[in-house]
C-alpha positions in Angstrom: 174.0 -27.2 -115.8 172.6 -24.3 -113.1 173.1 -23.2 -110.0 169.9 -22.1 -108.2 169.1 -19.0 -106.8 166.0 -19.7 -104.9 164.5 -16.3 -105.2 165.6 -15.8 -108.6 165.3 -19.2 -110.3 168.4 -21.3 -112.2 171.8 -19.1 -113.1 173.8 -20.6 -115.9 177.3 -21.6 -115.0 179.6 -24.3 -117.3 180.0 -27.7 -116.7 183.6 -27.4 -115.8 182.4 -24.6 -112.9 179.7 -26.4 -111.4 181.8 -29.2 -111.0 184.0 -26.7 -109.1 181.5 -25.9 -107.0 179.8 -28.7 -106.0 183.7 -30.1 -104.9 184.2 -27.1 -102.9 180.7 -27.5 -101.1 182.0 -31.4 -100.4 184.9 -29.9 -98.7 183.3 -27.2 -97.0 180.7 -30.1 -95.4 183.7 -32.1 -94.9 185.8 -29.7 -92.5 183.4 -27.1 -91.7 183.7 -23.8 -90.6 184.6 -22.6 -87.2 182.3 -19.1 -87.2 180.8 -18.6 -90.4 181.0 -20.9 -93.3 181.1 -19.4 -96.8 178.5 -17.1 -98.6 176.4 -19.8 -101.4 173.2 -21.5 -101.6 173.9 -25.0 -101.0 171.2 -27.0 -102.9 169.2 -29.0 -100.6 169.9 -32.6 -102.4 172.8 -31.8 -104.3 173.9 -34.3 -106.9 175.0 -37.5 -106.0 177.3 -40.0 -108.6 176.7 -42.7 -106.3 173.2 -43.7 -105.8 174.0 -45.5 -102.1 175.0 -42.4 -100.8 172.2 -40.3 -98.5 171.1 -36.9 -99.2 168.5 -34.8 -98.0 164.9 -35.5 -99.2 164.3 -32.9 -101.4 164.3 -29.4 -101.1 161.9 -29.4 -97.8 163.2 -32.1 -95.9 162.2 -31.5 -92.3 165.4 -32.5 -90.8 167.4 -30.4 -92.8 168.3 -27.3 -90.5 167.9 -24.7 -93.2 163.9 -26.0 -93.8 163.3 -25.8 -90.2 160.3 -22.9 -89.5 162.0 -19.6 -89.2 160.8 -19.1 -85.7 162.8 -22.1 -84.4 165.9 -20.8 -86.0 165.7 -17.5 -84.6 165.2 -19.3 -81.2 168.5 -21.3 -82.1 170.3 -18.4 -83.2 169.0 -16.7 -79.4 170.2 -19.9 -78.1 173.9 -19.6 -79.2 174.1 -15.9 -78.9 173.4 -15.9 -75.0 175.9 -18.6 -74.6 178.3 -16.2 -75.9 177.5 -13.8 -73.5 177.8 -15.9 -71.0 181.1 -17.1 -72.1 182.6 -13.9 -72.9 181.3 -12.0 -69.7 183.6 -15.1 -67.9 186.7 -13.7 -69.5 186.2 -10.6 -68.2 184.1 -10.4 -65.5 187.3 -10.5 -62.6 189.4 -7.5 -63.7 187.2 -4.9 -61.8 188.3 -7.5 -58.9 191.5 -7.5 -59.3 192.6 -5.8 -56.3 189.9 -7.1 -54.2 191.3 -10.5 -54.9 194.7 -9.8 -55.1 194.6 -8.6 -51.1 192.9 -11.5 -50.0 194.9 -14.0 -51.8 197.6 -12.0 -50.7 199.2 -11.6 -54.0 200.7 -8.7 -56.2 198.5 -6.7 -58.3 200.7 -8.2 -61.2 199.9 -12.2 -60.3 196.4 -11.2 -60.2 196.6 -9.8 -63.5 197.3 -13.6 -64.5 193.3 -14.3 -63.6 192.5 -12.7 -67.0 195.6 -13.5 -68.8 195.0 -17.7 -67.9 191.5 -17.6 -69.3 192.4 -16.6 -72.6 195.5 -19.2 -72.9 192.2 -21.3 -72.6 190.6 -19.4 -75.2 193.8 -20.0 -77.7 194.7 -23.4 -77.1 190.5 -25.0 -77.0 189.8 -24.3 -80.3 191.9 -26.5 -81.6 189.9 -29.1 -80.3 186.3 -28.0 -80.5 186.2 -26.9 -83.7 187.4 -30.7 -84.8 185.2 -32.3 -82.3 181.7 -30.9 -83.5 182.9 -32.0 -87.1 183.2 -35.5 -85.5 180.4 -36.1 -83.2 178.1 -33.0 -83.9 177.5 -29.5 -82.6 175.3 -30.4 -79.5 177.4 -32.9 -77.9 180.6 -30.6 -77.6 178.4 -28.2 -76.5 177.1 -30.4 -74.0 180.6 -31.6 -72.5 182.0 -28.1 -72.7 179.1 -25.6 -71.4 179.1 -28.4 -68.1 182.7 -28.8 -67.6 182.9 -25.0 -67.9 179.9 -23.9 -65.5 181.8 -26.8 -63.2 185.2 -25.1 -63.3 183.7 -22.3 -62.0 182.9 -23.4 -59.0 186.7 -23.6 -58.0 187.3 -20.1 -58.7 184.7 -19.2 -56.4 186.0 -21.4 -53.7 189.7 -21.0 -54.4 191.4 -20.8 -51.4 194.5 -19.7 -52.8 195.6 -18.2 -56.0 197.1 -21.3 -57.2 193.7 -22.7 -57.8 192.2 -19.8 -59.3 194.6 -19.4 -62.1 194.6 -23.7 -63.1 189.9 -23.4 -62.8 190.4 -20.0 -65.0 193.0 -21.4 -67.0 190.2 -25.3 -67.7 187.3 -22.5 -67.7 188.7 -21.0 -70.6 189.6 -24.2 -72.3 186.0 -25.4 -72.3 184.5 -21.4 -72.4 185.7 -21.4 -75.9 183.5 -23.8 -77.5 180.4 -21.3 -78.2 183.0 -18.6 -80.0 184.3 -21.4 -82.0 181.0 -23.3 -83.2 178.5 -21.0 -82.8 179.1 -19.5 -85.7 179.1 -22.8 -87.1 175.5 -23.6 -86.1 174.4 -20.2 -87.7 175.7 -21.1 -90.9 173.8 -24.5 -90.5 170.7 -23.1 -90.3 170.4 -20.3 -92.1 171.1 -19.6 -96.2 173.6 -17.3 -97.7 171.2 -14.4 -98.8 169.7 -13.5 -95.2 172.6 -14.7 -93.1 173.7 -11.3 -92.5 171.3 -10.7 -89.7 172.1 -13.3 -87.5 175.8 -13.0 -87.8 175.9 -9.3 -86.6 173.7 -10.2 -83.7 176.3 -13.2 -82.8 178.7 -11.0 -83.5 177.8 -8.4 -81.8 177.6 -10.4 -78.2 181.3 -11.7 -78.7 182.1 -8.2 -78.0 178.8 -7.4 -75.2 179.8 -10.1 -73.0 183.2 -9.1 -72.0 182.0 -5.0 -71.7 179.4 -5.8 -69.9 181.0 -8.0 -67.4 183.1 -5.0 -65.9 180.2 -2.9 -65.0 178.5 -5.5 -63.0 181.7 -7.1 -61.2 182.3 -3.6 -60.5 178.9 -3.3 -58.3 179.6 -6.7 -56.8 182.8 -6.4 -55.6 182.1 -2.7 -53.6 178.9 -4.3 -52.0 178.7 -6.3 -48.9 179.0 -9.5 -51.0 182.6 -9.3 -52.0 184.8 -10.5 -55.3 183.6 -14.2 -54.8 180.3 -13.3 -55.5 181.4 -12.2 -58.8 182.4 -16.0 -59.7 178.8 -17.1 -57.8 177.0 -14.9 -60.7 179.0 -16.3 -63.5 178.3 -19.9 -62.2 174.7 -19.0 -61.7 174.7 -17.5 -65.2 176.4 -20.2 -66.8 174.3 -22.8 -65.6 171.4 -21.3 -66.8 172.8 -20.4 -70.3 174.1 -25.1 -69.6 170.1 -26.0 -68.7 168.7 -23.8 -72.0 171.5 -25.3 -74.2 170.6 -28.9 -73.1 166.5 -28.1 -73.4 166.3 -26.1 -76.9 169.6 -26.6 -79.0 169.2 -29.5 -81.0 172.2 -31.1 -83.8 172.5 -28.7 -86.8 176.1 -29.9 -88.3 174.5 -31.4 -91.8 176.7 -34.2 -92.2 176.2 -35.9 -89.1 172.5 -35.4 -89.5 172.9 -36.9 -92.6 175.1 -40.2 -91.1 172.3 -40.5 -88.4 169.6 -41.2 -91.0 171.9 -43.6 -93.1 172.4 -45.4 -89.4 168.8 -45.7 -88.9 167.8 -46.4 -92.7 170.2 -48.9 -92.2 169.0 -50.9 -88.8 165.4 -50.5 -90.3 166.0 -52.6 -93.4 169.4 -54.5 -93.0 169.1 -55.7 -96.3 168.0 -53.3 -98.8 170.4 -50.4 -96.9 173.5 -52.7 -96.8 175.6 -50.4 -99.0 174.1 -47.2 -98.2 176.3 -44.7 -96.4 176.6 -41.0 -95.5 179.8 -38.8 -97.2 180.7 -37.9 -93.4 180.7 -42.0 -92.5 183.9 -41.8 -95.6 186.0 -39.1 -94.3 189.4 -39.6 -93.0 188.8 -39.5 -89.1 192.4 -41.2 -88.3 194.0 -39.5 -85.3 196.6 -38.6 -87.9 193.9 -37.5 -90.5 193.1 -35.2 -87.5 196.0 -34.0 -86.4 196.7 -32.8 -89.7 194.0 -30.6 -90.4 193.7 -29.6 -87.0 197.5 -28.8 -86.1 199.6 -28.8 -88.8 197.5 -27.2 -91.8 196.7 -23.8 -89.5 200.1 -23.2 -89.0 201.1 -24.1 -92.0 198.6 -21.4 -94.1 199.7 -19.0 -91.5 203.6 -19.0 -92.7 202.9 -19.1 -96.4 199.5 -17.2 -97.1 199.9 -13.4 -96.5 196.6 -13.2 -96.3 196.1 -14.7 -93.5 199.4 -14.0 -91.9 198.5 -10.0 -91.9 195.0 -10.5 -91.0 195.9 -12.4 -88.1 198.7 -9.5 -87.4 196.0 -6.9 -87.2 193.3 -8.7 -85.4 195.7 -9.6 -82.4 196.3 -6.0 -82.2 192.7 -5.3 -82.6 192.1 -8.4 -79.8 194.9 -6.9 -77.3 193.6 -3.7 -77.7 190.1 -4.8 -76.4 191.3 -6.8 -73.5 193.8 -3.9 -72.5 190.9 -1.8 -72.3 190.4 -3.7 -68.9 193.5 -2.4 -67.7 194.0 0.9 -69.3 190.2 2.6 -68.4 190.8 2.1 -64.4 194.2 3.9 -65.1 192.7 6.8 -66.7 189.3 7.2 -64.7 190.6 5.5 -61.0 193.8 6.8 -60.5 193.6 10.2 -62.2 190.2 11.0 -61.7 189.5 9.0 -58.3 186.5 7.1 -60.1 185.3 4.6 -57.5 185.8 0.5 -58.9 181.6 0.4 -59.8 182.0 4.1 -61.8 185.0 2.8 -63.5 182.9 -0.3 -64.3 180.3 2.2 -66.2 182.7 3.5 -68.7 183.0 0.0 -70.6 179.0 0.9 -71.3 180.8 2.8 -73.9 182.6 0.1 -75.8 179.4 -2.5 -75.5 177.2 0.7 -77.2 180.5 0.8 -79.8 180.3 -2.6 -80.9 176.3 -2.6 -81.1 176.8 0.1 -83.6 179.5 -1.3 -85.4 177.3 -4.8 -86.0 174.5 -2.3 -87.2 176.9 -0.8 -89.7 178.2 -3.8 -90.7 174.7 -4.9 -91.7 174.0 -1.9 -93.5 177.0 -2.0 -95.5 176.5 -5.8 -96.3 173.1 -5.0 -97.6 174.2 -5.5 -101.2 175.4 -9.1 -100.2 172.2 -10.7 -101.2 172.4 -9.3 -105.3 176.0 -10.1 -105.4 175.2 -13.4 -104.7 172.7 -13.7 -107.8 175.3 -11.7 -110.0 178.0 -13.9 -108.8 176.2 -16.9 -109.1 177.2 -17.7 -105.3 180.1 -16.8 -104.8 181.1 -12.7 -104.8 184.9 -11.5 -104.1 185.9 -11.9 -100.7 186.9 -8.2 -100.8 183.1 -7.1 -100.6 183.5 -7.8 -97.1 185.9 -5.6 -96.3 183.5 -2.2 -96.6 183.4 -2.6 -93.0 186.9 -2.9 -92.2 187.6 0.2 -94.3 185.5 2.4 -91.6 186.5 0.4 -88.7 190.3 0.6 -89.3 190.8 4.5 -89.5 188.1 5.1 -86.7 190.1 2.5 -84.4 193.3 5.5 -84.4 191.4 7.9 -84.1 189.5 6.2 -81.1 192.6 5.6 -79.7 194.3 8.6 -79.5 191.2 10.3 -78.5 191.1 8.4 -75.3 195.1 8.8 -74.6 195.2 12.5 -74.9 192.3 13.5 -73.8 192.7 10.7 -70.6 195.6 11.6 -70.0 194.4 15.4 -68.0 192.2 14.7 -65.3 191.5 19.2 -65.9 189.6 17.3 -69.2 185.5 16.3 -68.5 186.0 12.5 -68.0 182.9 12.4 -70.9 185.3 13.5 -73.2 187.6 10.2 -72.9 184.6 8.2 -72.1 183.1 8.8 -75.4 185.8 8.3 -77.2 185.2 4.1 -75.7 182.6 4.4 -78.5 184.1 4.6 -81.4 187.3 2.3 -80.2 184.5 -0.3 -79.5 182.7 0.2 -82.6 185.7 -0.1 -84.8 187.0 -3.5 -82.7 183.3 -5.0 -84.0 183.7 -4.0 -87.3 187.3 -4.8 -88.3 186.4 -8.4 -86.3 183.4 -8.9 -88.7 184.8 -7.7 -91.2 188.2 -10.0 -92.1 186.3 -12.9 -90.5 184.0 -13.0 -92.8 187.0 -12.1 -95.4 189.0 -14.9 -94.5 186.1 -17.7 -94.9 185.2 -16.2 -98.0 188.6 -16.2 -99.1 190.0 -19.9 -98.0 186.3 -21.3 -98.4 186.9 -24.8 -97.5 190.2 -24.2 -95.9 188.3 -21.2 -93.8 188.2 -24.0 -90.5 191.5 -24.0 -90.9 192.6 -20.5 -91.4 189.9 -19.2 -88.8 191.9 -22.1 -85.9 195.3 -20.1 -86.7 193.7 -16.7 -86.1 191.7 -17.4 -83.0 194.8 -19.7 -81.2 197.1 -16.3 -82.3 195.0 -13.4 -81.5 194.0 -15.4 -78.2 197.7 -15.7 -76.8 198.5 -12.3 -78.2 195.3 -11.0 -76.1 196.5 -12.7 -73.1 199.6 -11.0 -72.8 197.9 -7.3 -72.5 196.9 -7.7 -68.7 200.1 -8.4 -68.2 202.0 -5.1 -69.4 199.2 -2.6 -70.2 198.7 -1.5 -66.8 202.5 -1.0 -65.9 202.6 0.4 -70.0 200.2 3.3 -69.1 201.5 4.1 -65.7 205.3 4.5 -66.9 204.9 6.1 -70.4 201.8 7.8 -69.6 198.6 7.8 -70.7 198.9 10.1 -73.8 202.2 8.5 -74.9 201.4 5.0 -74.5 198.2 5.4 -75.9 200.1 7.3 -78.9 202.4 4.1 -79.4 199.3 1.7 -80.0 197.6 4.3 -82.5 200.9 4.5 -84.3 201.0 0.8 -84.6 197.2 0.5 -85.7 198.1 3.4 -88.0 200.3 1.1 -89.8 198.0 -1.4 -90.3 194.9 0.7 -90.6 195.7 0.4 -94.8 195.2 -3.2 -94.6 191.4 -3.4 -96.1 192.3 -1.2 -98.5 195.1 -2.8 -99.5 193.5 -6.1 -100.1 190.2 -4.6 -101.4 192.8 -3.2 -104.3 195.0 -6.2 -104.8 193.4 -8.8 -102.9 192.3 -11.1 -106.0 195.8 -10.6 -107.2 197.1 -12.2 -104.4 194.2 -15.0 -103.6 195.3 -15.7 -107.3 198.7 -17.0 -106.7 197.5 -18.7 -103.7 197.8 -22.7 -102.8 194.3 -23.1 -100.1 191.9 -20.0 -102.0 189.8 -21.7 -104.6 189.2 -18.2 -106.1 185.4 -19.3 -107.7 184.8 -15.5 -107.8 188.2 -15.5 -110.8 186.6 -18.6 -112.6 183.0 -16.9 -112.8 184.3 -13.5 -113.9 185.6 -15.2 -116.9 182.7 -16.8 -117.7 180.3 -13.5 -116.7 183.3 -11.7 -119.6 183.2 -14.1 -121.8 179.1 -14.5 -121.7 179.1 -11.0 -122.2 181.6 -10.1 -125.0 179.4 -13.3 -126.9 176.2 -11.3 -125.8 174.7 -13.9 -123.8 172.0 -13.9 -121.2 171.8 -15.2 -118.1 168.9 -17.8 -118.4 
C-alpha cells in the first residue's frame, strides 16, 4: 500500500503502517484539534471497508475545504485571524484604564485589577466547551453563538454602573471571547494541507499575541481624551460587532466530518430508498453526555498528571502566559511611576512586544521551512521534536529579555529606549516558545492533541489570570530589578526544556499511553528499507 504525497507521487509504507495511519486519521477527524491538527496529507477519499459509509468525491470534491480555490481560503484564514484580534485586544484593552475606572467605580486599584484577571477565568474555563461544541454541531455555529453573545456582553461593561457588573459581563465576555483562540486554529487546519500550512499558522499565530499589545496603546489614547474609560468598551463593542457581521457573511462550515454528515443527510432525504443505510463516520461517534464529559473533562486532566510531556509544557507556557499578561502591569511601573510617562506614552511601549511577536512568527516560519521535505521523508509524519527549533531560540532570548527590561527599568538615569527595546525580544520569544510546543504537543499526542491542547489552555489561562493580581504590588515592593530577576531565574530553569525534549523527547513519547509515535514505527521501516537496500517507489 502508499501513502501519497501529492507533489511527490505514492511513498511506500507496510500494510501494518498504513493501517496505523489511516486509524489515527479516524481519530484525529473524530475529536479534532483545538489550534492545529497534526502535520500529514489526509487523502481526500480515504479508504472505506464499508461501502454505505460517505466520503468525499474524489480528490476535487468542491465541498471539501482543502479543494476550495486558494483565494477563498486565504479570505477564511483573514476571516479567523481578525476575530482573534478582536478577541484578544478585549482581554487587554482595560488595563491602561485601570485607574480611570477604579475612581469612578470608586474601588481600589487592586479590585480593578480583577477587570483583566475575570476575563481570563473566562478564557480557562470556555474552552472546555467550544472546543467540544464545534466537533458536534460544526465550526460556524459556535462561532455564531459565541462572537454574538460576546459582542453582547460587552455592552454591560460599558454601561456598568458599578463594579459588580463589570467583573460578572468581563467574566461571560471571556467565556464566549475564547471560542476563535480555541477553533480557529481548527478551521485552518480544515482548510489548508500539511506541506504549506506553515504560513497561515504564523499569521494566526502571530495576532493571538497583536491583539492584546495593541489594545494598550489605543485604550491608552482613549481614556486621556475627552471621551473617557467607557469609550474604551464602546470601541471593543463597535469592533466586535464588525469582526460578528464579517463572521456571519464570509465564514462558512470547514469541520470535515460534519460536512461530510450533511451530505449523507441530504443523500438521504433525496432518495429514501437507495440511501437507507448510508451514514457519515461523525453520525457513529459516541456523542452521549457521558461520551462527552469524558473526553472533554476527564481525559485533559488525566494526560496532564501522567504525561510529562505535557505536564512540563504546560509548566512553562503558564509562565510564558503570566509573563505576557504581567507585562500589563509591570511596563506602567517602570515607565509611569519612575519615569512620569503619561497613561497614552505608557500605552506606546507595548508597540514593542506586538513588533516582538511579528518577528518571532517570521522566525518561526523560517525555521519550519524544512517541514514540507520532512514530510515526504517521513512519509507524513516527522518527530514532533522538529518543532521545537523555535523554542530553542525563544527560550534563552525570553531571560535575557527579561532581565534586560528589570535592570535596566529599574534607573529612571537609564534612556527609557533602553528598557523599551528590550519589550522586543521578550515579545518575540513569548510567540515563539507559544508556536513552538503548540505545535509540539499536537504533533506529539496527534489524536489526543484536542485533548492535551484543553489542559494547556484551561491551565495557562487561570495561571495568567493571577498576574494582575500580584505583579503590580510584586514590582513595587521587591523592585523592579529584583522582581524582574526572580521571573528570569525561574524562566532560566525552564529555558532547557526544548532542548531537553529535542534530545530525549522520542525516548519519552515512547513509553507513553496517548503518543502514537508513527514517526518510531516509520524509522524502522525507513532502517530496515535501507539496511535491505530498498527504494522508496
Amino acid at each position: 500500500m502508499t501513502l501519497r504525497d501529492e507533489d511527490n507521487g505514492p511513498v511506500a509504507v507496510s500494510p501494518e503502517l498504513q493501517r496505523e495511519i489511516t486509524r489515527q486519521e479516524a481519530r484525529i477527524e473524530q475529536y479534532g484539534g483545538d489550534d492545529i491538527k497534526p502535520p500529514q496529507e489526509k487523502p481526500a477519499a480515504p479508504p472505506a471497508a464499508d461501502p454505505n459509509m460517505v466520503t468525499w468525491d474524489g480528490p476535487d470534491d468542491p465541498l471539501n475545504p482543502q479543494s476550495w480555490s486558494e483565494r477563498r481560503r486565504w479570505m477564511i484564514t483573514a476571516v479567523c485571524s481578525l476575530m482573534t484580534v478582536n478577541v484578544t485586544f478585549a482581554s487587554s484593552a482595560p488595563t491602561s484604564a485601570t485607574l480611570a475606572i477604579a475612581n469612578d467605580l470608586e474601588v481600589s486599584r487592586e479590585v480593578a485589577y480583577l477587570i483583566t484577571t475575570t476575563f481570563l477565568l473566562g478564557y480557562a474555563t470556555g474552552p472546555l466547551f467550544w472546543g467540544p461544541g464545534s466537533e458536534l454541531v460544526g465550526r460556524r455555529p459556535i462561532f455564531m453563538v459565541t462572537m454574538t453573545l460576546y459582542t453582547l456582553f460587552i455592552l454591560g461593561q460599558s454601561l456598568a454602573p458599578n463594579i459588580e457588573t463589570m467583573l460578572v459581563t468581563r467574566f461571560f465576555s471571556g467565556f464566549f471571547a475564547v471560542a476563535p483562540l480555541t477553533n480557529c486554529g481548527g478551521v485552518i487546519a480544515d482548510i489548508w494541507s500539511a506541506a504549506i500550512r506553515g504560513k497561515a499558522v504564523s499569521l494566526f499565530t502571530a495576532c493571538v499575541f497583536l491583539g492584546p499589545t495593541i489594545a494598550p496603546i489605543a485604550s491608552g489614547f482613549i481614556t486621556e481624551s475627552y471621551l473617557g474609560w467607557r469609550w474604551v468598551f464602546w470601541i471593543m463593542f463597535i469592533f466586535a460587532g464588525a469582526c460578528t457581521i464579517l463572521m456571519f457573511l464570509t465564514l462558512p462550515e470547514t469541520y470535515a466530518p460534519v460536512l461530510l454528515a450533511k451530505k449523507a443527510r441530504r443523500l438521504r432525504k433525496s432518495d429514501p430508498a437507495r440511501y437507507v443505510d448510508l451514514y457519515a463516520e461523525h453520525d457513529r461517534q459516541d456523542w452521549s453526555l457521558m461520551g462527552v464529559i469524558r473526553r472533554t473533562l476527564f481525559r485533559p486532566f488525566q494526560m496532564l498528571f501522567v504525561e510529562p510531556i505535557l505536564a512540563l509544557v504546560t509548566l512553562y507556557l503558564s509562565l510564558v502566559y503570566g509573563v505576557l499578561y504581567g507585562m500589563f502591569g509591570a511596563i506602567p511601573v517602570i515607565f509611569e511611576q519612575l519615569r512620569g510617562f503619561s497613561i497614552s506614552q505608557n500605552g506606546l511601549i507595548f508597540i514593542g512586544i506586538g513588533l516582538g511577536t511579528s518577528l518571532g512568527a517570521l522566525t518561526n516560519y523560517l525555521l519550519s521551512r524544512h517541514y514540507p521535505a520532512l514530510i515526504i521523508r517521513w512519509r507524513g509524519f516527522p518527530p514532533a521534536e522538529e518543532r521545537l527549533l523555535g523554542g530553542m531560540v525563544g527560550a534563552p532570548l525570553l531571560v535575557v529579555g527579561i532581565f534586560w527590561l528589570g535592570w535596566a527599568g529599574n534607573y529612571p538615569s537609564v534612556h527609557w529606549a533602553v528598557p523599551a527595546v528590550a519589550t522586543v525580544a521578550i515579545g518575540m520569544a513569548i510567540s515563539l516558545i507559544f508556536m513552538s510546543f503548540l505545535s509540539y504537543l499536537v504533533d506529539t499526542y496527534l489524536a489526543y492533541s484536542a485533548s492535551a491542547l484543553s489542559a494547556n489552555t484551561v491551565i495557562r489561562s487561570a495561571v495568567a489570570a493571577a498576574f494582575p493580581l500580584f505583579i503590580v504590588q510584586m514590582f513595587q515592593q521587591l523592585t523592579v530589578k529584583w522582581a524582574a530577576t526572580l521571573l528570569g531565574l525561574i524562566g532560566l530553569l525552564l529555558a532547557p526544556s526544548p532542548f531537553l525534549f529535542y534530545r530525549y523527547g522520542a525516548a519519552i513519547r515512547g513509553r507513553s499511553t496517548y503518543a502514537p509515535c508513527l514517526d518510531l514505527k516509520i524509522a524502522k521501516e525507513l532502517a530496515a528499507e535501507k539496511a535491505a537496500g530498498i527504494e522508496k517507489v
